[in-house]
Residue frames as a rotation matrix with the C-alpha (Angstrom) as fourth column:
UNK 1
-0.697 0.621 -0.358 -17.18
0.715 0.636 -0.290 10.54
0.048 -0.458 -0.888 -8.26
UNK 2
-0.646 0.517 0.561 -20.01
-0.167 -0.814 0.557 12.09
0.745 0.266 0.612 -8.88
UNK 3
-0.793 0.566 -0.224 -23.42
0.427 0.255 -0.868 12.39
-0.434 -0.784 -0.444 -6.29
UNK 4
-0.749 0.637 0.183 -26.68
-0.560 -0.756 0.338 12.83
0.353 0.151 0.923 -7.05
UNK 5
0.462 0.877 0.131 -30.08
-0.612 0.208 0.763 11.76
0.642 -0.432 0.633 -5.08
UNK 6
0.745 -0.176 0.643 -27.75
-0.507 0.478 0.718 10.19
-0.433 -0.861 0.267 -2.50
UNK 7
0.862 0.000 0.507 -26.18
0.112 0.975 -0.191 7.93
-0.494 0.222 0.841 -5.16
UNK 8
-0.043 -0.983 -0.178 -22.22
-0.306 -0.156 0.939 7.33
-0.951 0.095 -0.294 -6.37
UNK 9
0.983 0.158 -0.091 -21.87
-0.107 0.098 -0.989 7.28
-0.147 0.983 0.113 -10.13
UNK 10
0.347 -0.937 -0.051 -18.33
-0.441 -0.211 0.873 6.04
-0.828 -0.280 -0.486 -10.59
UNK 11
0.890 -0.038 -0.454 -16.67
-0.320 0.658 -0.682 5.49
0.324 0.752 0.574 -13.62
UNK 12
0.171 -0.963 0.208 -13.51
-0.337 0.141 0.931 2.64
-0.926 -0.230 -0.301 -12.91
UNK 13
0.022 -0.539 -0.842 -10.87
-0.818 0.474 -0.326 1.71
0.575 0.696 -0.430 -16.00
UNK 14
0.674 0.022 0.739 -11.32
-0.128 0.988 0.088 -2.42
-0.728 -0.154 0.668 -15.63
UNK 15
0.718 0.024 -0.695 -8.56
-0.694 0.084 -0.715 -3.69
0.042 0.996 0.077 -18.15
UNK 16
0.691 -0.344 0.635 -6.85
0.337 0.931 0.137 -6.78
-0.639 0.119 0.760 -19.42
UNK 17
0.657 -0.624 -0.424 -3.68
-0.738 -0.414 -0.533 -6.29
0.157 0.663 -0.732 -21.40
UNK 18
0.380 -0.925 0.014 -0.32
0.925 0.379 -0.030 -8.16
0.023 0.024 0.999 -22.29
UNK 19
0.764 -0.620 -0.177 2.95
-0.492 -0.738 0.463 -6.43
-0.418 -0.266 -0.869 -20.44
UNK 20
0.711 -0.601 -0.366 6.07
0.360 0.758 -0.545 -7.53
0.604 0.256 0.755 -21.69
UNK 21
0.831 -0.525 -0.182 9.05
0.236 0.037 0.971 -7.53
-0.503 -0.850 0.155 -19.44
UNK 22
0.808 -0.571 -0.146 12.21
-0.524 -0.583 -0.621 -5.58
0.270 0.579 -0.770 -20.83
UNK 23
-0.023 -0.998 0.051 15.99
-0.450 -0.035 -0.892 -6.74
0.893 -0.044 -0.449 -20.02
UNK 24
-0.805 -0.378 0.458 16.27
-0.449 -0.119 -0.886 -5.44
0.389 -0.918 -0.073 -16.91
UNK 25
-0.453 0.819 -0.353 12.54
0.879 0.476 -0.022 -7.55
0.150 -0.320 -0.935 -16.23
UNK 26
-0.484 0.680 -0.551 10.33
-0.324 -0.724 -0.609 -3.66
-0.813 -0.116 0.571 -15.81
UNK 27
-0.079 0.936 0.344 7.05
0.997 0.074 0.025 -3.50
-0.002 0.345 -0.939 -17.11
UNK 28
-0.944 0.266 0.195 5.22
-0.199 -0.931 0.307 -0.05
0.263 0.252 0.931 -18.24
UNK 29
-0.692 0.705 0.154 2.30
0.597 0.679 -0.428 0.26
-0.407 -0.204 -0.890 -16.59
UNK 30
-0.165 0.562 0.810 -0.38
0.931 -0.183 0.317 1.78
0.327 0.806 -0.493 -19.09
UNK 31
-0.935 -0.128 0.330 -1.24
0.051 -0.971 -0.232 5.19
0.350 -0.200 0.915 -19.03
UNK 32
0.282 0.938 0.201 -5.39
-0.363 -0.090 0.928 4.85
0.888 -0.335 0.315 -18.12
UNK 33
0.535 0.541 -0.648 -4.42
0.586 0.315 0.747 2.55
0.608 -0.780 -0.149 -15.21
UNK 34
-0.431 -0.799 -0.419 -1.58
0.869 -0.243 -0.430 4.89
0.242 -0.550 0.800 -13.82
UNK 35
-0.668 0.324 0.670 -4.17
-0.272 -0.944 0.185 8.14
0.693 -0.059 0.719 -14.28
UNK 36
0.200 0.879 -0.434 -7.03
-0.225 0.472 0.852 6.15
0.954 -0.073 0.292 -12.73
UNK 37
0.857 -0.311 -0.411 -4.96
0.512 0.605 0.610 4.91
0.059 -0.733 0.678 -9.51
UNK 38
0.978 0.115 0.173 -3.20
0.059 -0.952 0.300 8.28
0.199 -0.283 -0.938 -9.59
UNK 39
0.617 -0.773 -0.145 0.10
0.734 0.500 0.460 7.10
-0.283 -0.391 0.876 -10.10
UNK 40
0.731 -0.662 -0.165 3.35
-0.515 -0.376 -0.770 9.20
0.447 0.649 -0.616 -11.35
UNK 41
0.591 -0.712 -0.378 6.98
0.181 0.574 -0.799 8.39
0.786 0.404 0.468 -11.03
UNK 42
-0.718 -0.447 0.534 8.59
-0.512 -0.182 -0.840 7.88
0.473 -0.876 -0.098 -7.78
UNK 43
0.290 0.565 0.772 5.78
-0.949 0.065 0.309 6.12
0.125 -0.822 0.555 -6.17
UNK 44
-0.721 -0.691 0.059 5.85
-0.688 0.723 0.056 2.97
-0.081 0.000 -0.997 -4.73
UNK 45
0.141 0.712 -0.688 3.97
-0.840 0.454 0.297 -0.28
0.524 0.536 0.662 -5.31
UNK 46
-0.378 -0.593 0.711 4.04
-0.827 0.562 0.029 -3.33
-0.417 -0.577 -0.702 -3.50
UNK 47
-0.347 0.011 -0.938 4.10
-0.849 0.421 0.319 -6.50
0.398 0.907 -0.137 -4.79
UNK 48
0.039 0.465 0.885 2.16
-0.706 0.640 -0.305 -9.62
-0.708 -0.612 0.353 -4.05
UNK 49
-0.320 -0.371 -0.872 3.00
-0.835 0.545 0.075 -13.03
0.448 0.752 -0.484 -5.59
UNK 50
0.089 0.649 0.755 1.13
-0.827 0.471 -0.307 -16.63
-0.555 -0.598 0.579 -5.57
UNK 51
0.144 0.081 0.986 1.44
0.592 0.791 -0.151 -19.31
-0.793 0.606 0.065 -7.99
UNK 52
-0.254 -0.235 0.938 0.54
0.960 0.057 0.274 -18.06
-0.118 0.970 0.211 -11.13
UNK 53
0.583 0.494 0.645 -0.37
0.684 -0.726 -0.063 -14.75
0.438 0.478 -0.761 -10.06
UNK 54
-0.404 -0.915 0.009 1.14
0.902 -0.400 -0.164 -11.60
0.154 -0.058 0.986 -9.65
UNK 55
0.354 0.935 -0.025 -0.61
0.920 -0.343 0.187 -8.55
0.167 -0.089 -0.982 -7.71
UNK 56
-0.382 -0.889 0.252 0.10
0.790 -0.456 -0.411 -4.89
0.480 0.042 0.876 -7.54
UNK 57
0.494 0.783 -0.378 -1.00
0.869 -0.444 0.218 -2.64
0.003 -0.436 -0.900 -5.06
UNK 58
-0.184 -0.515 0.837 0.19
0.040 -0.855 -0.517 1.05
0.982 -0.062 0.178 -4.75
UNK 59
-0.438 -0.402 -0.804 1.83
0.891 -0.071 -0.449 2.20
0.124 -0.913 0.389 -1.24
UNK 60
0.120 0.701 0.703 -0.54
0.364 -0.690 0.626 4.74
0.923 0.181 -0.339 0.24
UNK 61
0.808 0.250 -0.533 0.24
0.578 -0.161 0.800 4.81
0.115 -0.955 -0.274 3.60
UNK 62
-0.102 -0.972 -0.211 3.28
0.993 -0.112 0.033 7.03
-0.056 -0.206 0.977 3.49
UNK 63
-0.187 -0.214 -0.959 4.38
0.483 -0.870 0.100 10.56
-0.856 -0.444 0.266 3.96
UNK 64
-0.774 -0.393 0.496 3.36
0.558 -0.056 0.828 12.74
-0.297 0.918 0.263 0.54
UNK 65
-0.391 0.742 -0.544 1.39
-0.518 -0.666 -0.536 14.90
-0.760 0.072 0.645 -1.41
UNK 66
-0.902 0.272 0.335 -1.41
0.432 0.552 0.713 12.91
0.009 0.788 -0.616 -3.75
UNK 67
-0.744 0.651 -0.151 -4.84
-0.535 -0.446 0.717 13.54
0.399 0.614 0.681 -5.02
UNK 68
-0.872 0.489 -0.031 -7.53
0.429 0.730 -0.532 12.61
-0.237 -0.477 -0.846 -3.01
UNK 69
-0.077 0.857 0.509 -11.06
0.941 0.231 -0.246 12.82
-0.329 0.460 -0.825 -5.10
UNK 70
0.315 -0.163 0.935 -9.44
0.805 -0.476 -0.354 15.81
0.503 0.864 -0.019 -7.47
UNK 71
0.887 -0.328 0.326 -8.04
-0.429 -0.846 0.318 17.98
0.171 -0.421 -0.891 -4.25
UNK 72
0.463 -0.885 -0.054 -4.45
0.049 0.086 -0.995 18.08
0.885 0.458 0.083 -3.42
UNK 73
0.863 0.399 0.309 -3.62
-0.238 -0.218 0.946 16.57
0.445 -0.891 -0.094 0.05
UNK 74
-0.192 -0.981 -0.035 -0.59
-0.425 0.116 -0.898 16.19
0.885 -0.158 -0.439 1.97
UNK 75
0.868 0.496 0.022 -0.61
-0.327 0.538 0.777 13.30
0.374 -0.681 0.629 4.35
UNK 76
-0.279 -0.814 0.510 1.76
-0.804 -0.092 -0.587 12.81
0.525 -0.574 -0.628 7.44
UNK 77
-0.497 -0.308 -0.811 0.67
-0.002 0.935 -0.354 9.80
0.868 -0.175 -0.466 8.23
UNK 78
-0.493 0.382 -0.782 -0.81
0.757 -0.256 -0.602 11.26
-0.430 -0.888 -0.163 12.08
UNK 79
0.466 0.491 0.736 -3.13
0.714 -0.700 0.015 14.50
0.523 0.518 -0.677 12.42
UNK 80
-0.411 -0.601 0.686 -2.17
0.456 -0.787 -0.416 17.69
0.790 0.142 0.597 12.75
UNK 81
-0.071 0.608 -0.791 -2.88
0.949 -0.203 -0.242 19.70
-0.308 -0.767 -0.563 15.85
UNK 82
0.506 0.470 0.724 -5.39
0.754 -0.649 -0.105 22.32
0.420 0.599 -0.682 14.80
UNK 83
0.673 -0.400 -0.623 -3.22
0.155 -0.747 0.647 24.93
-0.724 -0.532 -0.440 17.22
UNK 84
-0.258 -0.944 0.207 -0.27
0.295 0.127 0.947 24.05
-0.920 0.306 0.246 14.29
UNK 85
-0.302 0.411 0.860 -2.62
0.850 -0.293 0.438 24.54
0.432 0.863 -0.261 10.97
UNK 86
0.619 0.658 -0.429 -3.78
0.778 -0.588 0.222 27.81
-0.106 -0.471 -0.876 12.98
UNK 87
0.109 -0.904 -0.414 0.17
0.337 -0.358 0.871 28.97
-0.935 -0.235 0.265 13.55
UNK 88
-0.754 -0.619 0.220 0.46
0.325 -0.059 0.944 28.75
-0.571 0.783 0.245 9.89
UNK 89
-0.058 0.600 0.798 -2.22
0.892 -0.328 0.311 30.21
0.449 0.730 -0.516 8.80
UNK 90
0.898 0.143 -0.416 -2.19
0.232 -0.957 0.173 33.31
-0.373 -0.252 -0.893 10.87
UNK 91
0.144 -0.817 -0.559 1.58
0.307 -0.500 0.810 33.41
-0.941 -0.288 0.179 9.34
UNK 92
-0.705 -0.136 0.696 1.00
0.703 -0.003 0.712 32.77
-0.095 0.991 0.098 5.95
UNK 93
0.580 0.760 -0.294 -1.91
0.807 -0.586 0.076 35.70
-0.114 -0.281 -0.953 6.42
UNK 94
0.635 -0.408 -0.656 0.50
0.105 -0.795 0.597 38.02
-0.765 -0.449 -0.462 7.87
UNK 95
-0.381 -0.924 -0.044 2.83
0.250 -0.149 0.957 37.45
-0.890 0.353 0.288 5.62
UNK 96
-0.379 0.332 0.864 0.43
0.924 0.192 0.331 37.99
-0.056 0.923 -0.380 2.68
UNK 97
0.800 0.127 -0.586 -0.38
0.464 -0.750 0.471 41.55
-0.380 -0.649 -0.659 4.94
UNK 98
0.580 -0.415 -0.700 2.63
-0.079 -0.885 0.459 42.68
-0.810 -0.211 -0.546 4.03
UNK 99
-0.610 -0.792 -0.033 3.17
0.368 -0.320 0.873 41.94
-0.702 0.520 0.487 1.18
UNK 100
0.501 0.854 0.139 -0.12
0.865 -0.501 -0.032 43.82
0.043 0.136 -0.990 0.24
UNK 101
0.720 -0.056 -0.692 1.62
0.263 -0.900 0.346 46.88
-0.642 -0.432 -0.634 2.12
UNK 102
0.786 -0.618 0.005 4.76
-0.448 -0.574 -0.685 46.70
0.427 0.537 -0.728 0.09
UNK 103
-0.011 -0.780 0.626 6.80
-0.992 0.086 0.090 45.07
-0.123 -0.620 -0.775 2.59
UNK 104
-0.136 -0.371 -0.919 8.09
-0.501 0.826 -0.259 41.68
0.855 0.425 -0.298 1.78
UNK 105
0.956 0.132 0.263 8.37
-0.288 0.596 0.749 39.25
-0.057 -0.792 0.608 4.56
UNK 106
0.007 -0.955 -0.295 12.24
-0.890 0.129 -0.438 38.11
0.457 0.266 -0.849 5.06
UNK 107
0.856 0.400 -0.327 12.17
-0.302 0.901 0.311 34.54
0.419 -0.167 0.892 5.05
UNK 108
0.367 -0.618 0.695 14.24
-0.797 0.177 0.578 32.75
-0.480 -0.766 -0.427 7.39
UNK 109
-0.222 -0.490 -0.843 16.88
-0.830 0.549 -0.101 30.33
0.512 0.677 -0.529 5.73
UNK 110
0.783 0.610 0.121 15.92
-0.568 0.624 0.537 26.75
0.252 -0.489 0.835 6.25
UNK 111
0.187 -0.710 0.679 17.62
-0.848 0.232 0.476 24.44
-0.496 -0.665 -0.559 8.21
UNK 112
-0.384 -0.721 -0.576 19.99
-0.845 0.527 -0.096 21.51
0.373 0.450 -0.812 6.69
UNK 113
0.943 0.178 0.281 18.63
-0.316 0.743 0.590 17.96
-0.104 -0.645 0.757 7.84
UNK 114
0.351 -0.884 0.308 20.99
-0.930 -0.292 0.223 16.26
-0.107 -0.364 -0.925 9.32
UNK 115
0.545 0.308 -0.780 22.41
-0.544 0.838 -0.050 12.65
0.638 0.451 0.624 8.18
């Protein structure tokens, strides 16, 4: 998306196509609309059905890291309290402090969720 004098220049992929349904009934969904609508493998999609149509929408509201107008954002769903994005930046600082000096940081092993 581009701006200039105030105004959005967007370019969107509009397209018509025949899918064909393998075996197992999957579809491939083209490569323009999956770049366009920022898809990759593992996301999800939800489906909407009506008569003769068949709608696909992509699941956005979840936990994850996606592209959001060419930056890389990680959404939790709630916001963050700026006291927490502070914590971690003064650590990820410090820790970049020493290792400037020579001195690694010794990372603490992470913890196991539990099931």
């Amino acid at each position: 998306m581009a701006l200039s004098d105030g105004e959005c220049h967007c370019i969107m992929v509009y397209m018509t196509t025949t899918l064909t349904l393998d075996k197992a009934g999957r579809v491939v969904l083209p490569k323009p609309v999956r770049d366009e609508m920022q898809l990759r493998a593992g996301d999800s999609l939800e489906l909407e059905s009506s008569e003769d149509r068949i709608v696909l929408r992509p699941r956005r509201g979840g936990v994850g890291l996606h592209q959001k107008q060419g930056i890389w954002v990680f959404g939790v769903g709630e916001p963050i309290p700026a006291g927490a994005t502070d914590e971690t930046l003064r650590q990820i600082r410090r820790e970049r402090e020493l290792s400037f000096m020579g001195n690694p940081p010794t990372r603490r092993p992470r913890r196991k969720k539990s099931r």
